[in-house]
N, C-alpha and C positions, 0 to 999 in steps of 0.2 A: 343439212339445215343446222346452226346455229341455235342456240339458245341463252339468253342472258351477255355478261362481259366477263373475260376472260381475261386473266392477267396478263401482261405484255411477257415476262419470264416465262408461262408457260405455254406449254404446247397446247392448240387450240383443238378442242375434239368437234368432229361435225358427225353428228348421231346417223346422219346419211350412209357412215361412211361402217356401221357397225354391220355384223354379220346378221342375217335376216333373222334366225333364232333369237337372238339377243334381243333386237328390236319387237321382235312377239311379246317379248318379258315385261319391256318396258311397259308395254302398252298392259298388261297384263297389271304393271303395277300404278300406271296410271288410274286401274279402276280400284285400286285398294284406296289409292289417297279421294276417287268420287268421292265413295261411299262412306271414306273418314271426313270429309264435306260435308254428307246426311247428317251425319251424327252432331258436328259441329254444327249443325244452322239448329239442330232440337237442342244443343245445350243453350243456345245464343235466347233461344224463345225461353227454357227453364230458367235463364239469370235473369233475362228482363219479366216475369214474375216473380222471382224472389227477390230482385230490388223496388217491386210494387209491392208485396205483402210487407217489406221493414219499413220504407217510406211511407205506409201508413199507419203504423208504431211511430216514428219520430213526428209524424204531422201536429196530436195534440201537445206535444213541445213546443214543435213552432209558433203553435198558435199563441201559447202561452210565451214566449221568448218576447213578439211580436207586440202582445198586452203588454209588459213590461218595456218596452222599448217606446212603445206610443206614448206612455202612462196611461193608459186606461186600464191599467190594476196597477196593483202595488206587490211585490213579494211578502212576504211574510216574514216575520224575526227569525225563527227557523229555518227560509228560502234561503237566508242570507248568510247563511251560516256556511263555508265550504268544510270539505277534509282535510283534516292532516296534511301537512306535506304539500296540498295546495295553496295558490298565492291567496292570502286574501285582500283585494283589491281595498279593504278600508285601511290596515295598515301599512301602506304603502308613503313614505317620506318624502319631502320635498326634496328636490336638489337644491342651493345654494341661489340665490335670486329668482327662485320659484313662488308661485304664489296660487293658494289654493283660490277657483273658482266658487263666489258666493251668489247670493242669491235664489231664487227659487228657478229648478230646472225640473222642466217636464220630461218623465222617461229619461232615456239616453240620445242627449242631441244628436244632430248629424251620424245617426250609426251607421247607418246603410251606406252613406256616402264615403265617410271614412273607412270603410270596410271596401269599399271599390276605389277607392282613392289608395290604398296600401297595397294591393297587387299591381305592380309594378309595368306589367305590360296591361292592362287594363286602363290605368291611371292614363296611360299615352292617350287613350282614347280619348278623353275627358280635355275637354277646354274648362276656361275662366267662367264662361256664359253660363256652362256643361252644369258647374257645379251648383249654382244659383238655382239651377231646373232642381237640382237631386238632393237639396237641401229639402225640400218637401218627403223625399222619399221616406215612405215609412215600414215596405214591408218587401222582403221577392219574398214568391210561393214556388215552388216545384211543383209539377202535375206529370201524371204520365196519361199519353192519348188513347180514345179507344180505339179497335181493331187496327194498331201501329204501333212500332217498337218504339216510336219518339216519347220524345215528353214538350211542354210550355215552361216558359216561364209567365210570371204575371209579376209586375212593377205596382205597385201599391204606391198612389199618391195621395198626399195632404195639396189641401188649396194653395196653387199659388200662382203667378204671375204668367206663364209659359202659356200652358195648355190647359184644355176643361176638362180631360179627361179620369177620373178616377182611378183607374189603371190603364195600363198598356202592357199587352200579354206576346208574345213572340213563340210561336209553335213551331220546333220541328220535327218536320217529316221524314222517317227515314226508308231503308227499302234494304232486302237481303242482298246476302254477297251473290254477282253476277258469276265470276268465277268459279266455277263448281269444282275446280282443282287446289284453291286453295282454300287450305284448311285454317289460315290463324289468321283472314279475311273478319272483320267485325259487318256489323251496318254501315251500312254505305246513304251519304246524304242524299237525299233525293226535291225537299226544296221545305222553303220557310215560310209559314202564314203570320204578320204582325197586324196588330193593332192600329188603323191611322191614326196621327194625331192629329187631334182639333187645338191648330194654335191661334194663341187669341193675337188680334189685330199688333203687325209688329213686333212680332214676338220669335217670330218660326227660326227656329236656332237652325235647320235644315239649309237655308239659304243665307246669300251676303249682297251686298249691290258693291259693285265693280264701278269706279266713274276713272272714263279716258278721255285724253284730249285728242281729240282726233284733226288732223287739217287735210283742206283741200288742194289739192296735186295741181290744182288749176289758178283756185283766186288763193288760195296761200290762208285763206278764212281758216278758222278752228272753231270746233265746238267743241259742245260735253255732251257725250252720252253714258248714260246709266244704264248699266244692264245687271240680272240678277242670275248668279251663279250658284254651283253647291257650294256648300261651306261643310268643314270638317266639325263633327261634332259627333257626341256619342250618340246621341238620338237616332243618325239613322240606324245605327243597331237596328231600329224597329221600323222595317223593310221588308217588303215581302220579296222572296229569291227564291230562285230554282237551278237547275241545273240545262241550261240549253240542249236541242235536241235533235238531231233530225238538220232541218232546212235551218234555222237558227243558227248553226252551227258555220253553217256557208259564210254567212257574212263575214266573218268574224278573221282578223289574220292572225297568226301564231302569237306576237305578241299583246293582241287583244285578247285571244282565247286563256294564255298564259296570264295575264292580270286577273281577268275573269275568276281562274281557277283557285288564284290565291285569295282574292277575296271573299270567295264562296268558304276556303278554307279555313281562313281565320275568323270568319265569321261561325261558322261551326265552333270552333276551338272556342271562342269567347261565350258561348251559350255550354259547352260540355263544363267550362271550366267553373262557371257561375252556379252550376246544376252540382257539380260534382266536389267542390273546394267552397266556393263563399257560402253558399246556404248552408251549408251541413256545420262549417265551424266560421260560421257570421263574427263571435265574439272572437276569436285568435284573429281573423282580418283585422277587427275594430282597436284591435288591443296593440295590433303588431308582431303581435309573435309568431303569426303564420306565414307573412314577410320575412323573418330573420332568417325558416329554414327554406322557406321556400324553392322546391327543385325548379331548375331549368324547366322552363315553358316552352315550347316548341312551337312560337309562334312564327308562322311567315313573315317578315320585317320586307314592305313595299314602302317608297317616299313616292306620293302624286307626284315630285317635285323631278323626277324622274322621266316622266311623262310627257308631253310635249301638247300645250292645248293654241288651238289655232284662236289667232287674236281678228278682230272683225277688218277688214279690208278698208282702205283709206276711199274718201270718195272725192 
């Protein structure tokens, strides 16, 4: 038996082929890495408490970051005051044909959005429509779930045009490593509870209407039919997914399974990345300067366009 790839240079070992003592050992050392398994799944439970005991040290920040951001408080002359050595954001110069912004501004406009707008694989998400929705946006919260490793996010909205809803919360669920062999295995996704949205009449960014001219094969007549497809938008973010199971799984051919799996993926990755990077340092997204350093994102990169969708039959 085989295990893993093996370089084409070298010689290929087949563990079948070792002496039966040896193979005792292995197995012997098989159960060192279980039981270093055990130990790794109590650390995995120890750090997801100790990242719930500091996230709720940084919460009354948030809370307060968030007041300032809505305007519903004001900082204080002393708030405002940074250290040494830090930027202070009032004197900061114009460039040359710049023009400072006057009039009266509540809080800090568009933070939230500019803040997701400046992560760069994030932003791809984001249509024209997209933004007009997330101009309302006024707050993300982080939460972690009870009896489960995951955590939520919650979208805090101001009134506007799209949707009635006040927020829109997206839960994920996760689930331990299946693999009792490997030891540097984390949580493993197991599926995602969102929020629907209630959109108001004409509004639902989720769909688009499609109009074809269609002609008859026969009298040579054409119509128009209108149909309503998905449309791309970051909204659906807030979709409920899981991980197919069982019989589910039948249906499905390798390149359906395979799409399936990366968008289950990225869709993870875009909730780890909002939980773990924009909330914690909101103002460096807002500002830009968490974009400047910003390490490679490991996102899966799919084009729908890649895809192939079957158009409706001629009549």
């Amino acid at each position: 038996m085989n295990f893993g790839n093996v370089p084409e240079d070298r010689e290929e070992l087949d563990i079948a082929t070792l002496p039966k003592e040896v193979k005792a050992r292995l197995n012997a050392l098989r159960n060192l890495e279980i039981a270093q398994g055990k130990i790794h799944r109590e650390f995995l439970k120890e750090l997801t408490e100790l990242e719930k005991k500091y996230h709720a040290k940084y919460t009354p920040l948030y809370e307060k970051r968030a007041a300032y951001v809505t305007g519903s408080a004001e900082p204080t002359a002393d708030e405002t005051k940074v250290p040494e050595g830090v930027t202070d954001f009032t004197t900061l110069e114009l460039d040359e044909g710049q023009v400072e912004q006057t009039g009266p501004a509540t809080g800090v406009p568009h933070f939230w959005r500019t803040a997701l707008l400046n992560h760069r694989h994030i932003a791809e998400l984001i249509t024209e429509q997209d933004e007009e929705a997330l101009a309302a946006l006024q707050d993300i919260k982080v939460a972690y779930l009870n009896d489960n490793p995951g955590f939520s996010l919650e979208f805090v909205f101001g009134d506007n045009d799209f949707f009635t809803n006040k927020s829109l919360t997206k839960s994920y669920y996760l689930a331990e490593p299946t693999d009792v062999t490997d030891n540097d295995e984390e949580y493993i996704f197991d599926r995602t509870e969102a929020t629907p949205i209630n959109w108001k009449d004409g509004k639902d960014l989720t769909v688009k209407v499609e109009i074809k001219k269609q002609r008859h094969k026969d009298t040579n007549k054409t119509r128009v039919v209108k149909r309503t497809v998905p449309a791309d938008t970051f909204f659906n973010f807030f979709k409920s997914q899981k991980v197919p199971t069982g019989a589910e799984t039948e249906d499905l051919d390798d390149d359906e399974a395979e799409l399936l799996e990366q968008k289950l993926e990225l869709d993870y990755q875009v909730g780890e990345e909002i939980k773990d990077k924009i909330v914690p340092q909101a103002l460096r997204w807002f500002t830009g300067e968490a974009a400047d350093d910003e390490d490679e994102f490991g996102f899966d990169e799919f084009d729908e366009d890649d895809f192939d969708e079957d158009d409706e039959d001629d009549e």
